[in-house]
N, C-alpha and C positions, 0 to 999 in steps of 0.2 A: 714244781715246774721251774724250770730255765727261760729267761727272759730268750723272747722267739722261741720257744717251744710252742704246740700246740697242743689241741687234745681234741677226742673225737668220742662223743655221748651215740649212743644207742639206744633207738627207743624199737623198744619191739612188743608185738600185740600177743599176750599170751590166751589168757583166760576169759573169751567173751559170752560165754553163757550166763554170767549175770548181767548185762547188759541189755535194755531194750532193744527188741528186734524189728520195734514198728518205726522208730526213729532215729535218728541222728544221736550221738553223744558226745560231750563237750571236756576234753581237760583241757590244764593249765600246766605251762613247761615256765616255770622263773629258773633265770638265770641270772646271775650275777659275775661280775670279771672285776677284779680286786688288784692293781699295780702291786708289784712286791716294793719294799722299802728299798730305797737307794742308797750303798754308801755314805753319800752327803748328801744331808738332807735340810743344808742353811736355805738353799733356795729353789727350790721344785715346789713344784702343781701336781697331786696324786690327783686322779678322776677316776671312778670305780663307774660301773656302769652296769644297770640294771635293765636287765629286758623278760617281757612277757610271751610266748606263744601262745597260740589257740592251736591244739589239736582235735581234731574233727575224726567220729570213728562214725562210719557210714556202715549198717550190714548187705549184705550181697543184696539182698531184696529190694534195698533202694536204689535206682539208678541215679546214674548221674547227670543225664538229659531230667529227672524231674529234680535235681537240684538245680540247675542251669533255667528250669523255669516255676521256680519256685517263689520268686518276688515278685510276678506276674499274679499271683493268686491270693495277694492280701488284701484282705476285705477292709476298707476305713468305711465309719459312720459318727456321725455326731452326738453326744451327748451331752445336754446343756453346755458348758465351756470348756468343754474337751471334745476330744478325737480318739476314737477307739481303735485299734489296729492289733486287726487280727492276723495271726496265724497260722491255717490252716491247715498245712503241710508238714510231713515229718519230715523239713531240714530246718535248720537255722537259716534265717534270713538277716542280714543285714543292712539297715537301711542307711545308705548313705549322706542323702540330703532328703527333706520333704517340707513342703511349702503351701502354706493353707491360703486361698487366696493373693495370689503371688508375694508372700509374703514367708522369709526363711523358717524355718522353725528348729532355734539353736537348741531344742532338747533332745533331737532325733540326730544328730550327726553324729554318723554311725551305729546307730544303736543297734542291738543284736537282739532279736524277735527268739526266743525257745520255738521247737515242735508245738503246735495241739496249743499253743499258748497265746493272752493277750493285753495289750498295755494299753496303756492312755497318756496324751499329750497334751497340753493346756492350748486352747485355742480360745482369743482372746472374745472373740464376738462370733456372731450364726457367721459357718464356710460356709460356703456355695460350692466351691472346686480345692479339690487338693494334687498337687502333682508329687512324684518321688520317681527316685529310681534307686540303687542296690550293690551292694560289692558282688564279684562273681566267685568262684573257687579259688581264681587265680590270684584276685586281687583288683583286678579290671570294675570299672564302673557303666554297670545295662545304662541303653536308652534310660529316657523318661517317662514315664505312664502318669496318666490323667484319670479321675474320676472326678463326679458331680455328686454332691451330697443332698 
């Protein structure tokens, strides 16, 4: 490529019969962008630049109103000095912020919940209340939801 040229990737969905049909599926698009060397090279800055995607393959069967209310329907409960959080739903859920007795909890920011799957988060003494809310499709950040443990 010529410096200002561009390029244009294609991602196309071919073969999804191996694929689960009850849930949501997750790849990974890296990319990488690499400066070409400069004639004179006594004094420049080269910066390459690494980036990740998440590609999300939904089948027809899941709509997209129960992804949109999908972070609505995870379950936390307490387990000695943790928080369990589950995930109910076949989409990905990701939790944006969540806070155990008004208190942040830097383990959860953004974290990505699988289908049918569940984690745990260190919570230092007994919650009482946890609050969260969630990225959307778009990228948008839901209200806040509250539950009492």
């Amino acid at each position: 490529m010529n410096p200002g040229d561009t390029n244009t990737i294609s991602i196309v969905k071919t073969n999804t019969d191996t694929l689960p049909q009850d849930r949501e599926s997750i790849f990974y698009f890296n990319y990488k962008a690499i400066p070409g060397l400069a004639e004179s090279t006594s004094s420049s800055l080269m910066i390459s630049v690494s980036s990740s995607m998440k590609l999300f393959y939904r089948p027809e069967k899941l709509s997209d109103e129960g992804a949109d209310n999908a972070w609505q329907k995870i379950e936390l409960s307490q387990h000695g000095k943790s928080i369990a959080i589950k995930n109910p739903t076949p989409y990905f859920v990701t939790l944006h912020t969540l806070s155990i007795d008004g208190q942040a909890s830097s383990a959860v920011k953004n974290l990505m919940i699988s289908p049918f799957s569940e984690i745990s988060t260190p919570a230092t003494m007994t919650a009482h209340s946890v609050k969260w809310n969630a990225l959307t499709d778009q990228g948008g950040i839901t209200s806040e939801k509250s539950t009492d443990l």
